[in-house]
C-alpha positions as CSV (number, residue, x, y, z in Angstrom):
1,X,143.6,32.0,93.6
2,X,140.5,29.2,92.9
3,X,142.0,26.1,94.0
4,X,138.5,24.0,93.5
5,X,138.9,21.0,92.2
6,X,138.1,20.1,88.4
7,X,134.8,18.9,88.1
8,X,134.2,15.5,87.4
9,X,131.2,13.6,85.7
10,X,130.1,11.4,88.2
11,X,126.9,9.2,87.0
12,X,124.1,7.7,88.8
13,X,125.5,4.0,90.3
14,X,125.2,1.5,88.1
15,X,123.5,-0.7,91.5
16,X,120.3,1.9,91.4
17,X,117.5,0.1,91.2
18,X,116.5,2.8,87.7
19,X,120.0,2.7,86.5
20,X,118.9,1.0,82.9
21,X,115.5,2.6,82.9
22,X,117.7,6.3,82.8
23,X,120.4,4.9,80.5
24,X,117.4,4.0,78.1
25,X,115.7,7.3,78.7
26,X,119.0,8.9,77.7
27,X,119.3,7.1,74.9
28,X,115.7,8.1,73.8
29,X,116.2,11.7,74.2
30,X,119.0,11.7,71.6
31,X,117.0,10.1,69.0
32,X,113.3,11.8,70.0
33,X,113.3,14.4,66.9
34,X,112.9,11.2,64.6
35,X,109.8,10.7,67.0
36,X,108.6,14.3,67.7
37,X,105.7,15.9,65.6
38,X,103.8,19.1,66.4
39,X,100.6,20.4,65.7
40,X,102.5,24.6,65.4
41,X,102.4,25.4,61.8
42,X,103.9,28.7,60.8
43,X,102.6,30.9,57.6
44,X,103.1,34.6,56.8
45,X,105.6,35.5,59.0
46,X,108.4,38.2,58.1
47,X,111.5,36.8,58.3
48,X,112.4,40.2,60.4
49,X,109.7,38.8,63.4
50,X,110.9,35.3,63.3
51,X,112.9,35.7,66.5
52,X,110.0,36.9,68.4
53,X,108.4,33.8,67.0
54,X,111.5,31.7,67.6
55,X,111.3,32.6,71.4
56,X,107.3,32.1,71.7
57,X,107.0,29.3,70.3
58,X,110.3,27.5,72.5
59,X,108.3,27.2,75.3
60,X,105.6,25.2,73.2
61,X,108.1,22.8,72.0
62,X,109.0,21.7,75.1
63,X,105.6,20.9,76.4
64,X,105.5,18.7,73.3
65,X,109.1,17.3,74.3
66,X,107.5,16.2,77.4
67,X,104.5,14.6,75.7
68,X,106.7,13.1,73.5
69,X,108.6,11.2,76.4
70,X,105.2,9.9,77.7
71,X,104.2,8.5,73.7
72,X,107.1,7.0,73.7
73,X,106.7,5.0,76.9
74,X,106.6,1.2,74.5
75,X,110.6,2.4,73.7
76,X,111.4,3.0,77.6
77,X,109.3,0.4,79.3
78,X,109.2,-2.5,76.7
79,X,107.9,-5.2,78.9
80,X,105.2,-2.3,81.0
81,X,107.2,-2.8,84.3
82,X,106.7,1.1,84.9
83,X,103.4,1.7,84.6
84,X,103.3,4.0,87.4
85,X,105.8,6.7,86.1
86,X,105.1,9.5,83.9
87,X,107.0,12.6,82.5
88,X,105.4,16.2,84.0
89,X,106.0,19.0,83.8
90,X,106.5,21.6,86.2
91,X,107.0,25.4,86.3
92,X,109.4,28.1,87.7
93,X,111.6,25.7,89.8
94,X,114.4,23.0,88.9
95,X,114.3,20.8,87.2
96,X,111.6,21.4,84.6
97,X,110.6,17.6,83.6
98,X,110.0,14.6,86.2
99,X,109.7,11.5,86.0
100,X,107.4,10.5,88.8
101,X,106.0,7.3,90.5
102,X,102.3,7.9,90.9
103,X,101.7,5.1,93.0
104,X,104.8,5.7,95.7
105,X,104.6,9.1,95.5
106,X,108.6,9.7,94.4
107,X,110.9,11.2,92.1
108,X,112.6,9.1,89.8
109,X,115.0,11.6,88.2
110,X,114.3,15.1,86.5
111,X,115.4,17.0,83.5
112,X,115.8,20.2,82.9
113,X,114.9,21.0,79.2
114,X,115.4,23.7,76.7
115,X,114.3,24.4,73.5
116,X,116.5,27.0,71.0
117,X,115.9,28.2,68.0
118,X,118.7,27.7,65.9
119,X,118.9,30.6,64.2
120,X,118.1,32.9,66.9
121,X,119.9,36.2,66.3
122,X,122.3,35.4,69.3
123,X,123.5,32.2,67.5
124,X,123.6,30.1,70.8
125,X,121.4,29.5,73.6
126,X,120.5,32.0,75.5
127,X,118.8,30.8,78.5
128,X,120.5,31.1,82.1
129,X,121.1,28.0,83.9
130,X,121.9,29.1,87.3
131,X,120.9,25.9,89.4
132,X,123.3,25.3,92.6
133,X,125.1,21.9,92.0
134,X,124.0,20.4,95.5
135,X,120.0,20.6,93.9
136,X,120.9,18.6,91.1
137,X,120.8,14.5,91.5
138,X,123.0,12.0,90.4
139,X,120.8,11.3,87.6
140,X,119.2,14.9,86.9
141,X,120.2,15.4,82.9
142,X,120.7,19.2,81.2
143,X,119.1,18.5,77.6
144,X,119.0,21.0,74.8
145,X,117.1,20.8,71.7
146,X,117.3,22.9,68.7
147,X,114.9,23.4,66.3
148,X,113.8,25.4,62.9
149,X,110.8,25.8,60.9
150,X,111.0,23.2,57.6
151,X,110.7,25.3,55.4
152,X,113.5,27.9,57.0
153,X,111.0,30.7,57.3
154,X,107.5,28.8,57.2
155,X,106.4,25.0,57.8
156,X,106.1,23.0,61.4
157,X,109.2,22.9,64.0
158,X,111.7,20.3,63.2
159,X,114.0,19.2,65.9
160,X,117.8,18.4,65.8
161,X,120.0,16.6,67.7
162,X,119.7,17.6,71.7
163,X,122.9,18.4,73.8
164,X,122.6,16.6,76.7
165,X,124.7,16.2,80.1
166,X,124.8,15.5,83.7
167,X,122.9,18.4,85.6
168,X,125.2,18.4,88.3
169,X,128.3,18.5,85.9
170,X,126.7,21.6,84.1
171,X,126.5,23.5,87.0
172,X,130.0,22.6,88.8
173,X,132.0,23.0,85.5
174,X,130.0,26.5,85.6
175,X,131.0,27.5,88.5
176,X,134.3,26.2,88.1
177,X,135.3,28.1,84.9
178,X,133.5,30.8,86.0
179,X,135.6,31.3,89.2
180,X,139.0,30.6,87.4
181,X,138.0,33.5,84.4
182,X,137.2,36.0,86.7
183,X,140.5,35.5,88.9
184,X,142.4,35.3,85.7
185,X,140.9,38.7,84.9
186,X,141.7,40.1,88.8
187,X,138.2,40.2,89.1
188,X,136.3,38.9,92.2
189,X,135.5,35.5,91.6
190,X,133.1,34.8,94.4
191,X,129.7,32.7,93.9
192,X,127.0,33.4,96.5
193,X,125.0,29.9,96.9
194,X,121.9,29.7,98.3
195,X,121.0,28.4,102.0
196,X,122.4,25.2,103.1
197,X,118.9,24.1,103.8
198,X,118.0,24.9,99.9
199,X,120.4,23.1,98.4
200,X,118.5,19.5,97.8
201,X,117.6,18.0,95.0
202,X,114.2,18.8,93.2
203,X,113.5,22.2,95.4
204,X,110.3,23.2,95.9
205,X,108.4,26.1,93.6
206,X,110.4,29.7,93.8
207,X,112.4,28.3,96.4
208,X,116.2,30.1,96.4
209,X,117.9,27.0,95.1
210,X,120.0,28.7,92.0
211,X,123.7,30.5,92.5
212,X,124.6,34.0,91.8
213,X,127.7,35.9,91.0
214,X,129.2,39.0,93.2
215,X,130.6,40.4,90.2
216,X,128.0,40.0,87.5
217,X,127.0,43.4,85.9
218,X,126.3,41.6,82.6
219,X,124.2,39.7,83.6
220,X,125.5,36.7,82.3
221,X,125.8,34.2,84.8
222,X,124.4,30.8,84.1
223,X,124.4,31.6,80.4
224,X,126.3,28.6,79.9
225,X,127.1,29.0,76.3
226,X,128.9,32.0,76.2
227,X,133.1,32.4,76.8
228,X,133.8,31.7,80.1
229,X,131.3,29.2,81.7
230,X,132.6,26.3,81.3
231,X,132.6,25.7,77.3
232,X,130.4,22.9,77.6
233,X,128.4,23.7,74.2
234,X,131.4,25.1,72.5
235,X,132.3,21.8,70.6
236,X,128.5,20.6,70.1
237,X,127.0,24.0,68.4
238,X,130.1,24.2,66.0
239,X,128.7,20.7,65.3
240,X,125.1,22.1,64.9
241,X,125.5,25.0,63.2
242,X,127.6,23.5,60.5
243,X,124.5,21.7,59.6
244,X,123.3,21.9,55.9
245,X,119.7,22.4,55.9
246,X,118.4,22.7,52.5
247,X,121.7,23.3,50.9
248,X,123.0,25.9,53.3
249,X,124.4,25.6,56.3
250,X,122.7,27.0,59.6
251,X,124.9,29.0,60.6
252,X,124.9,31.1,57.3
253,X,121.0,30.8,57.2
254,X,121.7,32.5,60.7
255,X,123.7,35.5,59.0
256,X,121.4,35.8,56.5
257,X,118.2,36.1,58.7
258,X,120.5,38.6,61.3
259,X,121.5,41.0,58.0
260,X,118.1,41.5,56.5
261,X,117.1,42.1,60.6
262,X,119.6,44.5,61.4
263,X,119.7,46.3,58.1
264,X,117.4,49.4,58.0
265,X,118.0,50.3,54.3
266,X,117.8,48.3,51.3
267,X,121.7,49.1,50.8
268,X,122.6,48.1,54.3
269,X,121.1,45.0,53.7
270,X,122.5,44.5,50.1
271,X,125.4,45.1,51.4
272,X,125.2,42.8,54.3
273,X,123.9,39.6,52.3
274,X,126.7,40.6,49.8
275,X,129.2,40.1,52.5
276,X,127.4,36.9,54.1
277,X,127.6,35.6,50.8
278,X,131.0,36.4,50.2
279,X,132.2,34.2,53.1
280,X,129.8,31.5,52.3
281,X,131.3,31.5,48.9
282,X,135.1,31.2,50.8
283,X,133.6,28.4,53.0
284,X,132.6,26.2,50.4
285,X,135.4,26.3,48.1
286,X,137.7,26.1,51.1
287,X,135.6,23.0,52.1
288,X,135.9,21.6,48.6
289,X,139.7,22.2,48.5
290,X,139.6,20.3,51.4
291,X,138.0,17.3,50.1
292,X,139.7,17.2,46.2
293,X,143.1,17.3,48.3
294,X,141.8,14.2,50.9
295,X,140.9,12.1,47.9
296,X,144.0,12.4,46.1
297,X,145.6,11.4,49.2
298,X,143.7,8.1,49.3
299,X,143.8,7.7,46.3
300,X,148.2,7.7,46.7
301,X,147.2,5.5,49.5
302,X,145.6,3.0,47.5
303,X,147.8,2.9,45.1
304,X,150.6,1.7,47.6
């Protein structure tokens, strides 16, 4: 039986001396696609290598995510009382972006960011967040941005609207629901945490700071939006992938790129597209049901 308390968000205090320097950050970061521009263009490529492409080219969005932040800096420090701090980046430990002080030498907050192609053949993220919840600060945010090309299969990365949380919250809702869906299942539901002494915030390069699972032969621990971990996405990629992005939404633009991938024969993919289509085409006049049957209803209500 997991008797471990339900997680609670629990922010930084409102008394820290950075408190409204990270509630502007966060503000920032949910409106930094209307600020971000790339220098990746994409020409020529088969839609049947554009996840290859989608995963290659994530990692170079999120160095320009991070340059971003810095351009930015006139939005976040106004009146140039922070000159000292800057966004880097670091690799292969948590969290991936801090803010630093220069000048004292400290660590402001971090962030661990992710960039996911929306219409990656998985359809959700697929990266592993694995941290233990002790090496995540108060402040320490989980942000997740997706992004396509602008012209679907060609053009320059566009960004949508990031998922972001509380880094500590993401990983104790993980373990949390991880723990209860195993013992549900009469599966062991024991999570192996790292040292005591490795479990501090902002952990030193390939230090053992990350949790793991006993019974894990999936591999899917930390892959925090799929069943089972937590559901923290589950509400904000419906959100996404009901998008329309040039007339269709992305999740159909996802089924579409997945059929003509998986298909191996003209027919299979005929087929395929016929039957993406098919639901598309239930979709939309389901959808447009829906709003002829909302507007005669307001329509009785005006009349009243």
């Amino acid at each position: 039986m997991v008797t471990n308390p339900v997680p609670q968000r629990m922010p930084p205090d409102q008394k820290w001396q950075y408190f409204e320097l990270w509630e502007t950050i966060n503000k920032l970061i949910r409106v930094l696609p209307n600020y971000f521009n790339s220098d990746i263009v994409i020409k020529g490529v088969d839609v049947t290598d554009l996840y290859s492409v989608g995963a290659l080219f994530s990692t170079a969005i999120e160095s320009n995510l991070v340059d971003g932040l810095n351009r930015t800096r006139n939005l976040w420090d106004a009146d140039n009382k922070y000159l000292s701090l800057a966004f880097k980046r670091q690799s292969q430990t948590f969290p991936d972006v801090l803010l630093v002080d220069s000048l004292e030498n400290k660590i402001i907050f971090g962030i661990e960011l992710k960039a996911w192609y929306a219409l990656s053949k998985e359809g959700e993220p697929s990266f592993r967040f694995k941290i233990d919840p002790d090496a995540c600060d108060k402040p320490d945010l989980l942000v997740v941005f997706p992004w396509l090309l602008s012209d679907v299969t060609a053009g320059k990365p566009v960004l949508l609207s990031p998922f972001v949380e509380l880094a500590k919250y993401a990983a104790q809702v993980r373990n949390y629901n991880w723990q209860r869906y195993r013992a549900d299942k009469g599966e062991d539901p024991t999570i192996k945490r790292p040292n005591e002494q490795y479990r501090h915030p902002y952990p030193k390069a390939k230090q053992k700071s990350s949790d793991s699972s006993v019974n894990d032969q999936g591999n899917n621990f930390g892959r925090i939006a799929r069943p089972g971990q937590g559901g923290l996405l589950d509400n904000y990629l419906a959100e996404i992938l009901n998008i329309y992005y040039l007339g269709i939404k992305l999740k159909h633009w996802s089924k579409i790129f997945k059929s003509i991938a998986d298909g191996s024969s003209d027919e299979q993919i005929n087929t395929a597209l016929d039957r993406v289509l098919g639901k598309v085409q239930q979709e939309l006049s389901a959808e447009r049901s829906g709003e002829i049957q909302q507007n005669l209803f307001d329509d009785e209500q005006n009349e009243q």
